[in-house]
C-alpha positions as CSV (number, residue, x, y, z in Angstrom):
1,X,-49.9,289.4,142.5
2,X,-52.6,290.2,145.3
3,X,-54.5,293.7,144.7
4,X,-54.2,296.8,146.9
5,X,-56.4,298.4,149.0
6,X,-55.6,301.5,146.5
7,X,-56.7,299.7,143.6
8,X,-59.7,297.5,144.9
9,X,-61.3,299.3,147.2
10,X,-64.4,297.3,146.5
11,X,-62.5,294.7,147.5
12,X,-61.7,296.2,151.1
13,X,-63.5,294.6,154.3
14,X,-63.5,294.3,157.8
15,X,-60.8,291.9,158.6
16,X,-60.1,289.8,162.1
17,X,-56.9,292.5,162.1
18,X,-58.7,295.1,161.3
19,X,-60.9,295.0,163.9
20,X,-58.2,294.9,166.2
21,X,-59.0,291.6,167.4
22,X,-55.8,290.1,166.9
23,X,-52.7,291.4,169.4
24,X,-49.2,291.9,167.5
25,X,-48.4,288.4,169.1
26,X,-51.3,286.5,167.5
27,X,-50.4,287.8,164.2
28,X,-46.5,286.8,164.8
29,X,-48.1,283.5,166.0
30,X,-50.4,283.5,162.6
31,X,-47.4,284.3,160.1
32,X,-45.2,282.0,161.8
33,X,-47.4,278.6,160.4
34,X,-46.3,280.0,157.6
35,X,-49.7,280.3,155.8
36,X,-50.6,280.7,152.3
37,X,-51.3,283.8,151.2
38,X,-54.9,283.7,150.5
39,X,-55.1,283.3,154.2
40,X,-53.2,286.3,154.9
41,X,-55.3,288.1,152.9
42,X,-58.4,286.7,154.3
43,X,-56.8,287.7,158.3
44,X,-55.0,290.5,157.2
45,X,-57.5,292.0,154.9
46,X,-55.2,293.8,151.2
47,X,-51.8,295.0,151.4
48,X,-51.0,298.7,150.8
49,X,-48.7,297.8,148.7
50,X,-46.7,295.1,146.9
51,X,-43.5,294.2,145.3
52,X,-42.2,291.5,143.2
53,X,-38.5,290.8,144.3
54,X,-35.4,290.7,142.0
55,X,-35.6,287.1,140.9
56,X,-39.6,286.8,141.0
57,X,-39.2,284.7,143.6
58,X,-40.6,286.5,146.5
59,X,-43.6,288.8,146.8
60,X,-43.3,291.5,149.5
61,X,-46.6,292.4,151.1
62,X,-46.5,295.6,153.0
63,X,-49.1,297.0,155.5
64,X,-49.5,300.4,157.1
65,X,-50.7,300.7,160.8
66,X,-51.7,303.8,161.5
67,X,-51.2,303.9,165.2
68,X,-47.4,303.7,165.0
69,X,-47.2,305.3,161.4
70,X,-45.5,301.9,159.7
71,X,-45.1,299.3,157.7
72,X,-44.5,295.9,158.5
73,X,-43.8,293.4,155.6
74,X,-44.8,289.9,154.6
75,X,-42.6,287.9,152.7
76,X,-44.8,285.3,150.2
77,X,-42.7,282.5,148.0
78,X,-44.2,282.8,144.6
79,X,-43.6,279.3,144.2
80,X,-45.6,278.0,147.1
81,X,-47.8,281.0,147.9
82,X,-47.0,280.5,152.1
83,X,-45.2,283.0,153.7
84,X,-41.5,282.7,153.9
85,X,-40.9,285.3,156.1
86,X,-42.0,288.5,158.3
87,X,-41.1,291.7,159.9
88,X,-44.2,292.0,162.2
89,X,-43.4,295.3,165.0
């Protein structure tokens, strides 16, 4: 499982996202390839939060954005590590 911003704060840096230097259709574009999730991280800079699904097959990455006050998930096979799906507003 990936830390959380919570947890490693030391951890926390200034991302290509969180800059704002990526529009909500680049990042659509981005998760789309299907990347693994180190590059997520390394784009998307640490969840806020994470959960293991029912069956340990999926990990669900969630990020806050401020600006519209919500989250917007990432969907990680734990098998492969590359995203499996998104919900990206």
């Amino acid at each position: 499982m990936p830390p959380i911003k919570k947890n490693r704060p030391d951890l926390v840096g200034k991302t290509i996202f969180s800059m704002g230097l990526m529009t909500e259709y680049e990042i659509w574009e981005f998760l789309r390839t299907n990347p693994k999730e180190a590059s997520v991280i390394e784009t998307m800079g640490l969840p806020d939060s994470v959960w293991l699904g029912d069956n340990d097959s999926t990990k669900y990455l969630y990020y806050y954005i401020e600006q519209i006050q919500d989250y917007n998930l990432i969907e990680i096979n734990s098998f492969t590590n590359n995203v499996s799906g998104f919900e990206w507003d």
